[in-house]
C-alpha positions as CSV (number, residue, x, y, z in Angstrom):
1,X,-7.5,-40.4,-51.4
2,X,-10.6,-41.2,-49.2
3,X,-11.1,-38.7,-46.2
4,X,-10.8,-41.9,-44.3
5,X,-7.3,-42.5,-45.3
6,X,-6.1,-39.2,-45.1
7,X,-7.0,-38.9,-41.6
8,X,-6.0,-43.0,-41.1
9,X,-2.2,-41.5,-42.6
10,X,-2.5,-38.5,-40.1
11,X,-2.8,-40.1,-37.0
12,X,-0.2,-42.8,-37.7
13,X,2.4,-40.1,-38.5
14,X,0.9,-38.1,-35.6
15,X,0.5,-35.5,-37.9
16,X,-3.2,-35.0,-36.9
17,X,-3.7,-32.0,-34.9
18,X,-6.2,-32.7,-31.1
19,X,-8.9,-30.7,-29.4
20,X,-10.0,-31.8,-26.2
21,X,-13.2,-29.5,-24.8
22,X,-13.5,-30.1,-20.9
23,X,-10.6,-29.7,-19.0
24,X,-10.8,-31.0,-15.7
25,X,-10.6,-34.6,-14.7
26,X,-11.0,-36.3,-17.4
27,X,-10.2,-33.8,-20.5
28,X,-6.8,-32.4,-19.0
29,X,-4.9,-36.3,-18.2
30,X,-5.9,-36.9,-22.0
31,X,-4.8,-33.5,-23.5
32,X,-1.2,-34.2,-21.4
33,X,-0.9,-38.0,-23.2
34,X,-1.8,-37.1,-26.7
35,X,0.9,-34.1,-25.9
36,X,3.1,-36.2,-24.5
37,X,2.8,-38.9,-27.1
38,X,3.9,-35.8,-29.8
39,X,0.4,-34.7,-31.2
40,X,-0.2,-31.4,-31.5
41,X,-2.7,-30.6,-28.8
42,X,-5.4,-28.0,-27.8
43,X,-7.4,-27.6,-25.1
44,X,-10.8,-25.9,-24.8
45,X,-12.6,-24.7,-22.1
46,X,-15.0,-21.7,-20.8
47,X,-12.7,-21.7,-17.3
48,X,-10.1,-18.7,-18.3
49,X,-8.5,-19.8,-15.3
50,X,-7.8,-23.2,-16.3
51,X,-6.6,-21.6,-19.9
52,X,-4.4,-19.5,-17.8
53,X,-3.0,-21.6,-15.8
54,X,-1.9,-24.5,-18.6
55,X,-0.6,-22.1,-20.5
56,X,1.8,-21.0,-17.7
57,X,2.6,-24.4,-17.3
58,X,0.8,-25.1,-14.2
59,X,-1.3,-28.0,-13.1
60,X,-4.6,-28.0,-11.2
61,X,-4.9,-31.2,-11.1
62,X,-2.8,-33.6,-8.9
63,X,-2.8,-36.6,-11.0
64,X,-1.1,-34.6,-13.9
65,X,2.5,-33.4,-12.9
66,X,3.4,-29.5,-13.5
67,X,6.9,-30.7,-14.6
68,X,4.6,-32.6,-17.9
69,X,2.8,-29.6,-18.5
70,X,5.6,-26.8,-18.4
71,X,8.0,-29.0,-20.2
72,X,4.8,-29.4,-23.5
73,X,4.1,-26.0,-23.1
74,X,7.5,-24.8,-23.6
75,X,8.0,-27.8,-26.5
76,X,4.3,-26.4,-28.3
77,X,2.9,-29.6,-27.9
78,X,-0.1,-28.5,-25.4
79,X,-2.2,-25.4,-25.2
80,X,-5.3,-24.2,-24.1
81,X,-7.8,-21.7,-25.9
82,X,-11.5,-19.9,-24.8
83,X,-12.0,-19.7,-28.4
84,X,-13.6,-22.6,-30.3
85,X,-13.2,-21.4,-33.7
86,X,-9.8,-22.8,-33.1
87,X,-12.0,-26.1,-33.5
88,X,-11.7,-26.0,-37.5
89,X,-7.8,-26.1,-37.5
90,X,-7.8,-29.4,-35.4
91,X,-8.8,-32.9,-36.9
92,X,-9.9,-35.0,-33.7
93,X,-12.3,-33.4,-31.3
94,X,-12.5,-35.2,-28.1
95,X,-15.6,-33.6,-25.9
96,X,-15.2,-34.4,-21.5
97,X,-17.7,-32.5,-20.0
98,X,-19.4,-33.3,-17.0
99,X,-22.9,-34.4,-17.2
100,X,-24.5,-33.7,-13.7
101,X,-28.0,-34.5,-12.8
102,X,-30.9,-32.0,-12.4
103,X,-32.9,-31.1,-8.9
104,X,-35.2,-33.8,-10.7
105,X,-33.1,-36.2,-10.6
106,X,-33.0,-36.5,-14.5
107,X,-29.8,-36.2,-17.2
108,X,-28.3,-32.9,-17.6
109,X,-26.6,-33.0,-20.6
110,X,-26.5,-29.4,-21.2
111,X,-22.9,-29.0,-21.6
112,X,-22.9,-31.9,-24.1
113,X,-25.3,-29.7,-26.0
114,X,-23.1,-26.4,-25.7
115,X,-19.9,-28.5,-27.0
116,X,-21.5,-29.5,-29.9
117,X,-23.2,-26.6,-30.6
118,X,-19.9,-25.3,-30.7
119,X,-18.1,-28.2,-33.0
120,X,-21.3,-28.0,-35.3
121,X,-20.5,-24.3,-35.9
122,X,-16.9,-25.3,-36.9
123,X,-17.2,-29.1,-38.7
124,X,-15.5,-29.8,-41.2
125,X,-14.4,-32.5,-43.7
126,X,-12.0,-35.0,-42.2
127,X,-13.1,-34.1,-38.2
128,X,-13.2,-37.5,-35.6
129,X,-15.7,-36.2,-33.3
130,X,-15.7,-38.9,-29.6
131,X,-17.6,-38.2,-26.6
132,X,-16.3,-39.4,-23.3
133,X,-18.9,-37.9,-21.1
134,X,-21.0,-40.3,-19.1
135,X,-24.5,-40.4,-20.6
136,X,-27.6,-42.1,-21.2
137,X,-27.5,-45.4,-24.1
138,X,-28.5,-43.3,-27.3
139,X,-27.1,-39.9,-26.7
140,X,-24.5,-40.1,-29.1
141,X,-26.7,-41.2,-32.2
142,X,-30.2,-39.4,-31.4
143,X,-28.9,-36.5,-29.5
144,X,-25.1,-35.6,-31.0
145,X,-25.5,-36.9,-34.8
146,X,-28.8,-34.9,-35.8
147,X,-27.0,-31.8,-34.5
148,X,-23.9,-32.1,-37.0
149,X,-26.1,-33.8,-40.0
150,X,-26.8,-29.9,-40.1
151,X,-23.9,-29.3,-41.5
152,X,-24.7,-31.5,-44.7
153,X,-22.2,-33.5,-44.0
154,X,-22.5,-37.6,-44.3
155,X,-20.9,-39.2,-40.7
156,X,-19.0,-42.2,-41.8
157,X,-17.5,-40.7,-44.8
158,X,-16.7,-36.8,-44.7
159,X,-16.4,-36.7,-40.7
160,X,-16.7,-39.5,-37.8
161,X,-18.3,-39.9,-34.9
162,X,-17.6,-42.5,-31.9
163,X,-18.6,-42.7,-28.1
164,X,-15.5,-43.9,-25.6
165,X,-16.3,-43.9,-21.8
166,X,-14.2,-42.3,-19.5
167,X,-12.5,-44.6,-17.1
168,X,-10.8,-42.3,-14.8
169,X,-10.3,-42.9,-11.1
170,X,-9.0,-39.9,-9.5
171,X,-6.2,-40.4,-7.4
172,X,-5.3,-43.9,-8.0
173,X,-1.6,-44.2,-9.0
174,X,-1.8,-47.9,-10.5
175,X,-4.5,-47.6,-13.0
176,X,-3.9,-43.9,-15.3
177,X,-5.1,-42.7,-18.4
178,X,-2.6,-44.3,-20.0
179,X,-3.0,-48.1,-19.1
180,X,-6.6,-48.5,-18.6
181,X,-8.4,-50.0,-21.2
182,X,-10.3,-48.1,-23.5
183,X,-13.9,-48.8,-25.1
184,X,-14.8,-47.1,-28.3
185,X,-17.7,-47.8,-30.6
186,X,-18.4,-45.8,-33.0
187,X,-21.8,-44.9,-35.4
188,X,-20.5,-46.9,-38.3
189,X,-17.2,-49.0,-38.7
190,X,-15.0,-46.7,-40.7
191,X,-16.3,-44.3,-37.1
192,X,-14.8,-47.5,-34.9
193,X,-12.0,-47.8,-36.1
194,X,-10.6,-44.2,-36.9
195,X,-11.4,-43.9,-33.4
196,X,-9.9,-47.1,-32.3
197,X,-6.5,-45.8,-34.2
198,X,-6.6,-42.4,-32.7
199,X,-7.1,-43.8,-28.9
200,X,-4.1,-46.6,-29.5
201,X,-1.2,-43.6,-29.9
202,X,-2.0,-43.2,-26.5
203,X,-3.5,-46.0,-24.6
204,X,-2.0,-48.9,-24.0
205,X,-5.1,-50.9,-24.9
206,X,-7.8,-50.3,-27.1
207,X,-11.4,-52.2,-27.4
208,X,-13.5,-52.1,-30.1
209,X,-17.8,-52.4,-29.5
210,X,-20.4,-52.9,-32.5
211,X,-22.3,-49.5,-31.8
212,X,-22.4,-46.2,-29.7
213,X,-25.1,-47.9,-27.4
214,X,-23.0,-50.7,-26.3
215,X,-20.2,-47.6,-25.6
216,X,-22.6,-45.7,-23.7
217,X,-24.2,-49.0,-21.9
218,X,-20.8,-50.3,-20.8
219,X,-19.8,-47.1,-18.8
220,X,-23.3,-47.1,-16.6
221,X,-23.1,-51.2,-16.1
222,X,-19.6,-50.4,-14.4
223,X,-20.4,-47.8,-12.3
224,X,-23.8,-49.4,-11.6
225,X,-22.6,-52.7,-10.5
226,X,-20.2,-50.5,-8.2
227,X,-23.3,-48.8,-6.8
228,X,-25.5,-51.3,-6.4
229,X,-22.5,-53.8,-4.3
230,X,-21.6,-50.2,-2.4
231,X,-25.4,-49.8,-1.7
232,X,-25.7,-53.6,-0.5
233,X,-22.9,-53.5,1.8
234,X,-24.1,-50.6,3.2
235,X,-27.3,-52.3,4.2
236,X,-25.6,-54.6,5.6
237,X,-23.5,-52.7,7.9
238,X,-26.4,-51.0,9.4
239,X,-27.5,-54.7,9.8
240,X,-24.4,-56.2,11.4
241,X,-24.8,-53.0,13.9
242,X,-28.0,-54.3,15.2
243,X,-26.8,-57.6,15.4
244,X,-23.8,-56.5,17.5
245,X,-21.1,-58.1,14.7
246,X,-17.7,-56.1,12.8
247,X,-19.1,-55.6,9.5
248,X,-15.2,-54.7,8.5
249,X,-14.4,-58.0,10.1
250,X,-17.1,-60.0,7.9
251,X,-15.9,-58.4,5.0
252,X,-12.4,-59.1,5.6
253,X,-13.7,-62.9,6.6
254,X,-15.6,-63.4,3.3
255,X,-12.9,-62.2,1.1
256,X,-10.5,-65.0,2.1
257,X,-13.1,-67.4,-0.4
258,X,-11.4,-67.2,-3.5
259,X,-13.7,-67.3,-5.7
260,X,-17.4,-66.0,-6.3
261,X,-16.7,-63.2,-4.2
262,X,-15.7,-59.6,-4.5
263,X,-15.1,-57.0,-1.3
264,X,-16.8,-53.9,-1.2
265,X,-16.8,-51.7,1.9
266,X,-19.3,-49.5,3.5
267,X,-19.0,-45.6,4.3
268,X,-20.6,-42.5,4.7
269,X,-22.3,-41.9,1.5
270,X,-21.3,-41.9,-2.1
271,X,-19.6,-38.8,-3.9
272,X,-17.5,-37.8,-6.9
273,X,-18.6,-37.1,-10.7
274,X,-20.0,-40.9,-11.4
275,X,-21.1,-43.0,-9.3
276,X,-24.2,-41.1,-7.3
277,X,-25.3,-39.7,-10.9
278,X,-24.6,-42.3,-13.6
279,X,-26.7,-45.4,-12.1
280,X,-30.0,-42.7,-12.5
281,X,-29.2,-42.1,-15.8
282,X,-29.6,-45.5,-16.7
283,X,-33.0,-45.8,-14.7
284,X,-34.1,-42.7,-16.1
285,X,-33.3,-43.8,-19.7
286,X,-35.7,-47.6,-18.6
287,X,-38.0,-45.3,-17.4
288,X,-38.8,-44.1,-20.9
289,X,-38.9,-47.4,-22.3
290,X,-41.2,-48.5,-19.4
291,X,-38.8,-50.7,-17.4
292,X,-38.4,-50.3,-13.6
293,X,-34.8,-50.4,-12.8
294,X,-35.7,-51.8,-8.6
295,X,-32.6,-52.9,-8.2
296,X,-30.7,-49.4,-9.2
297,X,-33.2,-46.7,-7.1
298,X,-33.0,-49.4,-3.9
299,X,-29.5,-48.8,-4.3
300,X,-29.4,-45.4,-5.1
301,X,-32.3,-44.9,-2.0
302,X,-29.8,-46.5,0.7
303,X,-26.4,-45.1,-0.3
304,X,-28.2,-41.7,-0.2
305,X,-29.4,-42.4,3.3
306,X,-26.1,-42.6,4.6
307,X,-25.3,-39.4,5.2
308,X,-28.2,-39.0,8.0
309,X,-27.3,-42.9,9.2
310,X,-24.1,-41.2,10.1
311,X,-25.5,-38.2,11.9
312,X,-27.7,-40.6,13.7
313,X,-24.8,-42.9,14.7
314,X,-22.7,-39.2,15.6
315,X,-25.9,-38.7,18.2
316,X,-26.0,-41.9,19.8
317,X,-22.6,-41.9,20.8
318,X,-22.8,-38.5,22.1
319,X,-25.5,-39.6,24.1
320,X,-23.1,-42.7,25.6
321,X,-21.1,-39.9,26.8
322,X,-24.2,-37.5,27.8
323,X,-23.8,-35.2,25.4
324,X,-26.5,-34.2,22.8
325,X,-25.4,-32.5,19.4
326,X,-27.0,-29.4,20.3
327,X,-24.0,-27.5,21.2
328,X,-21.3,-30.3,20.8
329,X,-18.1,-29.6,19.3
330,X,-17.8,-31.9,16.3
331,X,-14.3,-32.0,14.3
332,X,-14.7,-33.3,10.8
333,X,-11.5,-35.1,9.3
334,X,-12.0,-35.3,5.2
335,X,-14.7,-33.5,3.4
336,X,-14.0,-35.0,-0.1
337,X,-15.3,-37.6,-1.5
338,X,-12.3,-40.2,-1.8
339,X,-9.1,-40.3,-0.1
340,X,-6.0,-38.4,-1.4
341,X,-8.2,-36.2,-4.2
342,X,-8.9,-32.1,-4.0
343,X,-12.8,-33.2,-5.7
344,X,-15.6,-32.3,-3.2
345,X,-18.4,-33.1,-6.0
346,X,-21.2,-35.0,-4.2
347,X,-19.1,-35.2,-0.9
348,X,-21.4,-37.0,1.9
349,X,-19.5,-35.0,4.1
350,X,-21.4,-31.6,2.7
351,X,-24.5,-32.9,3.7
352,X,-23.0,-34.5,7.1
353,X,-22.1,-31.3,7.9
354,X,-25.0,-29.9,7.2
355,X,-27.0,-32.3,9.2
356,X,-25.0,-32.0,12.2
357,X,-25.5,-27.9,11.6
358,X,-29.5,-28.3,11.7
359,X,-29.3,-30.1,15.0
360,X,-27.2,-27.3,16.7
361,X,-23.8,-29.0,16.4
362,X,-20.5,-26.8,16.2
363,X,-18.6,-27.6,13.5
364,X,-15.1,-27.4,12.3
365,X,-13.0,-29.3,9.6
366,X,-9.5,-30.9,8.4
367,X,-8.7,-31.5,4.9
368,X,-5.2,-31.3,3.8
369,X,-6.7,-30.4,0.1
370,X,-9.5,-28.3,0.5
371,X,-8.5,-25.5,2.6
372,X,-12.2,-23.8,2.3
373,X,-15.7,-25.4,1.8
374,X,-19.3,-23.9,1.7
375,X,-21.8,-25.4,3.2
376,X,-25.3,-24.3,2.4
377,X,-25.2,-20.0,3.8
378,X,-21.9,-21.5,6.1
379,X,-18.5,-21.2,5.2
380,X,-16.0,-23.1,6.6
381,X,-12.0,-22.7,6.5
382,X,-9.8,-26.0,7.2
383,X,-8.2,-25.5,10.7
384,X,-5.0,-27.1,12.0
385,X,-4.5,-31.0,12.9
386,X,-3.5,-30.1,16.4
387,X,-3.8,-31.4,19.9
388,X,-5.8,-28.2,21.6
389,X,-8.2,-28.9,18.5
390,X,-8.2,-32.2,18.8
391,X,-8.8,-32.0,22.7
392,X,-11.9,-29.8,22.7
393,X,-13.7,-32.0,20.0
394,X,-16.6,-33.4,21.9
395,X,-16.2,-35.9,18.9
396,X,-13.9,-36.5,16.1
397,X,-15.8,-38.0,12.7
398,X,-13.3,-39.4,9.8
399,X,-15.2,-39.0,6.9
400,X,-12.6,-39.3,4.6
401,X,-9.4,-41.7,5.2
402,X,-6.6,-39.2,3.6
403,X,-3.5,-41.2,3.6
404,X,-1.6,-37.8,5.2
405,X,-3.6,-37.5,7.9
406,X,-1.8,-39.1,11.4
407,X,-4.4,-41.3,12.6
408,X,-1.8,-42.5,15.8
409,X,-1.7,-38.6,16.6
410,X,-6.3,-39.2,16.5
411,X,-6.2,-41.9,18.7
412,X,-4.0,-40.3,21.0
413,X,-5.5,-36.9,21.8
414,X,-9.7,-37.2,21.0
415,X,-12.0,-38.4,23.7
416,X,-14.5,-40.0,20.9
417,X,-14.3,-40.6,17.4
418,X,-16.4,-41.9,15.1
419,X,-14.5,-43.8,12.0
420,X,-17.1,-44.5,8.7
421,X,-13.9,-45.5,6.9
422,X,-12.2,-48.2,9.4
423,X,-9.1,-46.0,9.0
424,X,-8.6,-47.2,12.6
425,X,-8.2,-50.7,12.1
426,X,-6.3,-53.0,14.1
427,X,-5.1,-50.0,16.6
428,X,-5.4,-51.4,20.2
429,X,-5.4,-47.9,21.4
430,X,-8.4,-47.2,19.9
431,X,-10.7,-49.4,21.9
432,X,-13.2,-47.4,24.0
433,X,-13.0,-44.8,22.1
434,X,-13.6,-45.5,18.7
435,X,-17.2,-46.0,17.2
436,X,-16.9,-47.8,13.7
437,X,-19.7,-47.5,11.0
């Protein structure tokens, strides 16, 4: 029987053993559905804290419940390894490693390299090799394949290799692992499809794509197109300030049309593992190929000023109330990067603080999931949503909208706040004292 087949008849009868290499975000939701879904699962990672703590049983992420984890544990359906020969004994190899970008500004897809370094050590006859992690259109078939044709073996008939974007949005309790759609294309069609078959014991739906490239493509046009809007409404709320007008009202306004139309919201600044990195992979990748990407670096150019627009907006209403920064009490509510998350990867708020540091500013925070944060030499320790705290801020900033956090109990007891999410909306007590971005 063709190695195709073989590994065709284990994956139907669940029989086929999983690796996943990159526990965090992405890696550990997928290791707990292949688990849950009764394959035989390992995870890999170079974190002997995250090992440890799955194999207690414990989760370190909030989307993925403890009770899922203990209860797979106990059943043998879920573990996690430091050691990657382990790789051999598995037949699907699932690699979800972040891909950061350099001081340059350029791909870092070193800890793509040092995953498959490791699988190319342990390849075998019968492996499904996928990357998830986001990555420049070609990566998978100029990078990834020459590094396991080493082995001697032929891809497309003694192992496979496929690309399928991650799609996951921390936090959000609608759209899981689970039921968002999955892309997968793989090098060659037999490559597709054993993928395609391993992805739809799992996920709910599963989408097929001619090549790798189209894979890879598809993951940077989605979180481009986010950028780009996110970057364009930005602009425009700095432009509705000078003009006097409620950018939150104009949004709200233009999203009754009910067609041709799609509402994005401004804010302080993008963050998180995608979307301030993966729109300058794909200009850096047109670079190469001699194509300006305007559109993606303007974008990129304003989001990233936001951070300081925020400062400067933190200044002028200080100086309403004949105060400077220099010296001011500034209370931060938020420092991650989205609502309701523990990630602090690319927070605006790091550099907000930061900002507000240079210019003398005294600065404290509230973050019901990050308890302690390091800011350049500075570190700071979340203090208590209180009244006296609350009552000494010379300003209150909401940098992140956390859906805990009492905003009635804000309005209430600061003298000035400054709201870059429009977590304040429609509160009449907040006139007066409540500067929106």
């Amino acid at each position: 029987m063709k190695l195709f087949e073989q590994l065709r008849d284990k994956i139907i009868s669940k029989d086929a053993k999983v690796g996943i290499i990159g526990l965090g975000y992405v890696g550990l939701p997928l290791a707990v559905e292949f688990a849950k879904a009764g394959f035989d699962t390992t995870g890999f990672d170079i974190d002997s804290n995250r090992v440890e703590d799955i194999n207690r049983g414990k989760s370190y992420i909030p989307d993925v419940s403890e009770k899922d984890i203990e209860k797979l544990v106990k059943d043998k359906l879920l573990h996690a390894t430091l050691d990657y020969k382990a790789l051999k004994i598995v037949d699907a190899i699932i690699i979800c490693v972040p891909t950061p970008l350099r001081k340059t500004r350029e791909p870092d897809i070193s800890f793509i390299i040092s995953s498959v370094e490791k699988v190319a050590k342990n390849i075998r006859q019968g492996h499904i090799i996928v990357l998830e992690s986001t990555t420049y259109p070609g990566t998978t078939e100029e990078v990834i394949l020459p590094m396991l044709k080493s082995s001697n073996l032929k891809v497309g008939k003694d192992f496979f290799l496929a690309f399928s974007p991650e799609r996951v949005d921390p936090g959000n309790k609608k759209w899981t692992t689970k039921n968002i759609p999955k892309i997968v294309g793989g090098v060659t069609s037999q490559c597709t499809e054993i993928a395609r078959l391993l992805y739809s014991q799992v996920i709910k739906e599963v989408i097929p794509v001619s090549s790798t490239r189209v894979a890879e493509m598809t993951k940077l046009l989605e979180n481009t197109f986010r950028s780009v809007n996110i970057g364009l409404v930005n602009e425009l709320s700095r432009m509705c300030h000078k003009l006097g007008v409620d950018v939150w009202e104009v949004i709200d306004a233009a999203s009754t049309k009910p067609f041709g139309f799609m509402p994005f919201y401004p804010g302080p600044g993008l963050g998180g593992h995608c979307l301030p990195v993966d729109p300058l992979y794909l200009s850096w990748k047109a670079r190469l190929h001699g194509f300006d990407a305007r559109f993606i670096e303007l974008a990129a150019q304003v989001n990233s000023d936001m951070p300081g627009y925020v400062v400067e907006r933190i200044s002028s209403a200080l100086n309403v109330h004949k105060k400077p920064v220099h010296g001011s009490r500034i209370f931060i509510i938020g420092v991650t990067y989205k609502k309701d998350v523990r990630d602090v990867r690319e927070s605006p708020a790091v550099e907000i603080i930061n900002l507000i540091i240079e210019k003398g500013g005294i600065v404290s925070y509230h973050d019901p999931y990050v308890p302690e944060i390091e800011v350049g030499n500075s570190k700071f320790r979340s203090v208590a949503l209180n009244k006296p705290i609350l009552e000494v801020a010379d300003c209150v900033v909401i940098i992140t909208d956390h859906s805990s956090i009492d905003y009635q109990f804000l309005i209430k007891n600061a003298s000035l706040i400054i709201d870059t999410r429009n977590a304040l909306k429609g509160s009449r007590e907040a006139k007066g004292k409540v500067v929106k971005l």
